[in-house]
C-alpha positions as CSV (number, residue, x, y, z in Angstrom):
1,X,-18.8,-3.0,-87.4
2,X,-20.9,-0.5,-89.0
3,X,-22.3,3.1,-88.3
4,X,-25.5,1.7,-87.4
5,X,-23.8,-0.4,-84.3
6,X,-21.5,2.5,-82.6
7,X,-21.9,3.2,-78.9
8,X,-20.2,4.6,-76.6
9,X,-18.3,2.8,-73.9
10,X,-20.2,1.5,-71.5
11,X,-20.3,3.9,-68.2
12,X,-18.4,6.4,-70.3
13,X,-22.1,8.3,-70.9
14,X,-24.0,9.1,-67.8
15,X,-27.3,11.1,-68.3
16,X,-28.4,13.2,-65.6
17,X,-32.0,14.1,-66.4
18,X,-33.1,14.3,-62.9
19,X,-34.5,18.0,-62.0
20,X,-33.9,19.1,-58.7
21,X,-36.0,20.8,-56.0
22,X,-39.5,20.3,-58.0
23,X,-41.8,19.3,-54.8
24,X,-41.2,16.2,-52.5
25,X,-42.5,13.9,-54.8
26,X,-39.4,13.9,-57.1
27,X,-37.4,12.3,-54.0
28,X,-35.1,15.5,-54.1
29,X,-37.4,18.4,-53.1
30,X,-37.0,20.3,-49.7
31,X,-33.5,21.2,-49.7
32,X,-32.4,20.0,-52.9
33,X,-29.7,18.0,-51.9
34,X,-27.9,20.9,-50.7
35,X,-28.3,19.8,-47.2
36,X,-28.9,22.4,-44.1
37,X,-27.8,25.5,-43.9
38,X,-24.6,26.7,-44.4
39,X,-23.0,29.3,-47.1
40,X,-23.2,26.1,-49.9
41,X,-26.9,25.9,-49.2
42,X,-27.7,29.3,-50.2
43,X,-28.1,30.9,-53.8
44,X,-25.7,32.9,-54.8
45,X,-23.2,31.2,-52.8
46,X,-19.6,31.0,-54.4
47,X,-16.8,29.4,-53.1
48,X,-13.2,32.3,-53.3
49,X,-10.6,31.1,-55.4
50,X,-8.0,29.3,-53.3
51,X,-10.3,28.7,-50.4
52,X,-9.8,26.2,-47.9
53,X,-12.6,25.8,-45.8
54,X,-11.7,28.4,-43.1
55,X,-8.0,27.0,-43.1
56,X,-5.0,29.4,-43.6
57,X,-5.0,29.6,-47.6
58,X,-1.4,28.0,-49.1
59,X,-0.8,31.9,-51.1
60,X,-0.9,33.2,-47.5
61,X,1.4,30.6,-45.3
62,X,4.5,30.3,-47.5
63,X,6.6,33.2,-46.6
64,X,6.7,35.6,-49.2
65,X,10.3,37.5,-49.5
66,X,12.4,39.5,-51.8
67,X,11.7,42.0,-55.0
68,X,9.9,41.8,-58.1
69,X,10.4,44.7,-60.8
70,X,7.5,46.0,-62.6
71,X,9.3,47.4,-64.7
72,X,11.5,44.0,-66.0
73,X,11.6,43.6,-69.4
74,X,11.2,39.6,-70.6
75,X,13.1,39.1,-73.6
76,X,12.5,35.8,-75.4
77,X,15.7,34.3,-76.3
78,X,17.4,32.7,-79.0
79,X,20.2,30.6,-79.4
80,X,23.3,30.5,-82.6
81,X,23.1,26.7,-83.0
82,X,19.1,27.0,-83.5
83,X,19.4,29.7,-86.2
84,X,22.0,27.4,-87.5
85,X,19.7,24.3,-87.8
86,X,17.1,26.1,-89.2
87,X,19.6,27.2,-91.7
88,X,20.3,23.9,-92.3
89,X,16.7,22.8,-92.9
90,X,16.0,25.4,-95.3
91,X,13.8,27.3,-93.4
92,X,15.6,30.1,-92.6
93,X,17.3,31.7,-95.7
94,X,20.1,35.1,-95.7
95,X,17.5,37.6,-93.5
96,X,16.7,37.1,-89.6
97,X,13.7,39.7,-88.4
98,X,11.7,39.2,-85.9
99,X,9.0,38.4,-88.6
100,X,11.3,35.7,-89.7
101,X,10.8,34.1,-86.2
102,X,7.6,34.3,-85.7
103,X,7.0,32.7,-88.4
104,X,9.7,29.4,-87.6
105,X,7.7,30.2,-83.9
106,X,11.1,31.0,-82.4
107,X,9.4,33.9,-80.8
108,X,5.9,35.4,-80.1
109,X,4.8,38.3,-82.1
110,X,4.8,40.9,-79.4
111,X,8.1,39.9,-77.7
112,X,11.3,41.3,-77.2
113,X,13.7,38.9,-78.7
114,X,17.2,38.4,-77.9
115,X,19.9,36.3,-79.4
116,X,22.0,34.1,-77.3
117,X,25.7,32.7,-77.8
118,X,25.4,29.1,-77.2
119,X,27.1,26.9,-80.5
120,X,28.3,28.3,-83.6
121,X,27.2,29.4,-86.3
122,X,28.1,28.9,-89.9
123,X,25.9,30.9,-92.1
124,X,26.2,34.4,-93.1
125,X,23.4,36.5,-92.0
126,X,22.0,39.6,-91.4
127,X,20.1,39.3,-87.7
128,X,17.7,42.0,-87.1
129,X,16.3,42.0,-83.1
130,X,15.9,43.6,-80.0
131,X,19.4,42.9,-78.2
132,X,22.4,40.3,-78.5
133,X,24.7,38.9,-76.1
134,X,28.2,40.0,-76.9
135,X,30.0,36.3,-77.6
136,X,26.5,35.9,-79.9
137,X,27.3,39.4,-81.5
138,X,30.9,38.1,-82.3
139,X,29.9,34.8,-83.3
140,X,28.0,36.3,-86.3
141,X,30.3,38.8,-87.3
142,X,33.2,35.7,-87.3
143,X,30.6,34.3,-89.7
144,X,30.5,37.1,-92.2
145,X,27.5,38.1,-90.9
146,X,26.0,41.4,-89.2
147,X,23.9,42.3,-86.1
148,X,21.3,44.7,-86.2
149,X,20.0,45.7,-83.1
150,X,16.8,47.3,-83.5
Protein backbone atom coordinates (compact mmCIF):
# COMPACT_ATOMS: atom_id res chain seq x y z
CA UNK A 1 0.00 0.00 0.00
CA UNK A 2 1.27 3.24 -0.94
CA UNK A 3 -0.07 7.01 -1.05
CA UNK A 4 -0.65 6.76 -4.62
CA UNK A 5 -3.42 3.79 -3.97
CA UNK A 6 -5.60 5.31 -0.92
CA UNK A 7 -9.32 5.60 -1.26
CA UNK A 8 -11.88 5.93 0.73
CA UNK A 9 -14.19 3.26 1.67
CA UNK A 10 -16.42 2.36 -0.67
CA UNK A 11 -20.02 4.07 -0.14
CA UNK A 12 -18.36 6.06 2.66
CA UNK A 13 -18.07 9.16 -0.13
CA UNK A 14 -21.24 10.15 -1.86
CA UNK A 15 -20.98 13.32 -4.13
CA UNK A 16 -23.99 15.18 -4.59
CA UNK A 17 -23.35 17.47 -7.55
CA UNK A 18 -26.86 17.57 -8.78
CA UNK A 19 -28.23 21.33 -8.79
CA UNK A 20 -31.73 21.65 -8.06
CA UNK A 21 -34.60 23.58 -9.62
CA UNK A 22 -32.58 24.64 -12.95
CA UNK A 23 -35.52 24.07 -15.59
CA UNK A 24 -37.30 20.66 -16.29
CA UNK A 25 -34.73 19.39 -18.19
CA UNK A 26 -32.44 18.58 -15.19
CA UNK A 27 -35.22 15.95 -14.06
CA UNK A 28 -35.69 18.09 -10.74
CA UNK A 29 -37.09 21.39 -11.97
CA UNK A 30 -40.78 22.52 -11.11
CA UNK A 31 -40.93 22.10 -7.56
CA UNK A 32 -37.56 21.12 -6.74
CA UNK A 33 -38.29 18.14 -5.00
CA UNK A 34 -39.96 19.97 -2.32
CA UNK A 35 -43.21 18.57 -3.31
CA UNK A 36 -46.68 20.80 -3.20
CA UNK A 37 -47.34 23.21 -1.10
CA UNK A 38 -47.12 23.21 2.35
CA UNK A 39 -44.82 25.41 4.90
CA UNK A 40 -41.58 22.91 3.82
CA UNK A 41 -42.16 23.98 0.27
CA UNK A 42 -41.75 27.59 0.75
CA UNK A 43 -38.46 29.70 1.17
CA UNK A 44 -37.83 30.82 4.23
CA UNK A 45 -39.48 28.09 5.75
CA UNK A 46 -37.90 26.84 9.17
CA UNK A 47 -38.93 24.15 11.16
CA UNK A 48 -39.28 25.60 15.53
CA UNK A 49 -37.03 23.89 17.68
CA UNK A 50 -38.87 20.95 19.29
CA UNK A 51 -41.58 20.82 16.76
CA UNK A 52 -43.63 17.91 16.23
CA UNK A 53 -45.67 18.33 13.33
CA UNK A 54 -48.69 20.01 14.92
CA UNK A 55 -48.52 17.34 17.87
CA UNK A 56 -48.46 18.55 21.59
CA UNK A 57 -44.57 19.29 21.92
CA UNK A 58 -42.80 16.82 24.77
CA UNK A 59 -41.43 20.49 26.85
CA UNK A 60 -45.22 21.15 26.95
CA UNK A 61 -47.00 17.65 28.14
CA UNK A 62 -44.82 16.54 31.02
CA UNK A 63 -46.11 18.32 33.91
CA UNK A 64 -44.02 20.91 35.00
CA UNK A 65 -43.96 21.44 39.05
CA UNK A 66 -42.03 22.85 41.95
CA UNK A 67 -39.30 25.82 42.36
CA UNK A 68 -36.15 26.80 40.74
CA UNK A 69 -33.97 29.62 42.46
CA UNK A 70 -32.36 32.12 40.26
CA UNK A 71 -30.53 33.07 42.58
CA UNK A 72 -28.72 29.34 43.53
CA UNK A 73 -25.28 29.43 43.67
CA UNK A 74 -23.46 26.08 41.98
CA UNK A 75 -20.50 25.34 43.77
CA UNK A 76 -18.22 22.81 42.12
CA UNK A 77 -17.04 20.43 44.73
CA UNK A 78 -14.17 18.70 45.85
CA UNK A 79 -13.44 15.83 47.82
CA UNK A 80 -10.27 15.14 50.81
CA UNK A 81 -9.33 11.70 49.31
CA UNK A 82 -8.84 13.52 45.73
CA UNK A 83 -6.59 16.26 47.14
CA UNK A 84 -4.96 13.36 48.81
CA UNK A 85 -4.19 11.39 45.64
CA UNK A 86 -3.01 14.15 43.94
CA UNK A 87 -0.73 14.73 46.77
CA UNK A 88 0.39 11.46 46.34
CA UNK A 89 1.18 11.85 42.64
CA UNK A 90 3.12 14.82 43.05
CA UNK A 91 0.90 17.07 41.52
CA UNK A 92 -0.31 18.95 44.19
CA UNK A 93 2.47 20.29 46.48
CA UNK A 94 1.89 22.41 50.32
CA UNK A 95 -0.63 25.25 48.63
CA UNK A 96 -4.38 24.59 47.49
CA UNK A 97 -5.95 27.86 45.45
CA UNK A 98 -8.38 27.75 43.28
CA UNK A 99 -5.51 28.38 40.69
CA UNK A 100 -4.06 25.23 41.94
CA UNK A 101 -7.24 23.40 40.62
CA UNK A 102 -7.77 24.62 37.73
CA UNK A 103 -4.82 23.75 36.77
CA UNK A 104 -5.09 19.70 38.02
CA UNK A 105 -8.88 20.59 36.22
CA UNK A 106 -10.51 19.88 39.64
CA UNK A 107 -12.55 22.95 38.96
CA UNK A 108 -13.42 25.48 36.15
CA UNK A 109 -11.85 28.81 36.28
CA UNK A 110 -14.97 30.89 37.07
CA UNK A 111 -16.54 28.50 39.69
CA UNK A 112 -17.22 28.56 43.12
CA UNK A 113 -15.43 25.69 44.59
CA UNK A 114 -16.11 23.86 47.60
CA UNK A 115 -14.33 21.16 49.54
CA UNK A 116 -16.14 18.07 50.53
CA UNK A 117 -15.41 15.57 53.59
CA UNK A 118 -15.38 12.22 51.99
CA UNK A 119 -11.80 10.04 53.00
CA UNK A 120 -8.98 11.43 54.75
CA UNK A 121 -6.51 13.23 54.37
CA UNK A 122 -2.87 12.97 55.24
CA UNK A 123 -1.02 15.89 53.95
CA UNK A 124 -0.61 19.17 55.55
CA UNK A 125 -2.02 21.95 53.62
CA UNK A 126 -3.04 25.16 53.42
CA UNK A 127 -6.65 25.12 51.30
CA UNK A 128 -7.66 28.37 49.93
CA UNK A 129 -11.58 28.32 48.38
CA UNK A 130 -14.87 29.44 48.44
CA UNK A 131 -16.59 27.26 51.34
CA UNK A 132 -15.89 23.84 53.22
CA UNK A 133 -18.04 21.42 54.69
CA UNK A 134 -17.43 21.23 58.44
CA UNK A 135 -16.23 17.30 58.84
CA UNK A 136 -13.89 18.49 55.56
CA UNK A 137 -12.83 21.74 57.66
CA UNK A 138 -11.89 19.33 60.62
CA UNK A 139 -10.32 16.80 58.60
CA UNK A 140 -7.59 19.30 57.56
CA UNK A 141 -6.97 20.87 60.62
CA UNK A 142 -6.56 16.99 62.19
CA UNK A 143 -3.97 17.04 59.44
CA UNK A 144 -1.91 19.96 60.53
CA UNK A 145 -3.30 21.84 57.98
CA UNK A 146 -5.50 25.16 57.63
CA UNK A 147 -8.71 26.28 55.82
CA UNK A 148 -9.01 29.39 54.17
CA UNK A 149 -12.19 30.37 53.14
CA UNK A 150 -11.99 32.98 50.78
Amino acid sequence: MGLNNLKPAAGSVKKNDSRRGRGEATGNGGTAGRGHKGAKSRSGYSKKVGFEGGQMPLQRRVPKFGFTNINRKEFSGVNLDTLQEYVDAGRIKDEVTIDVLVENRLAGKNDLVKILGRGELKAKLKITVHKFTASAQKAIEAAGGEAVTL
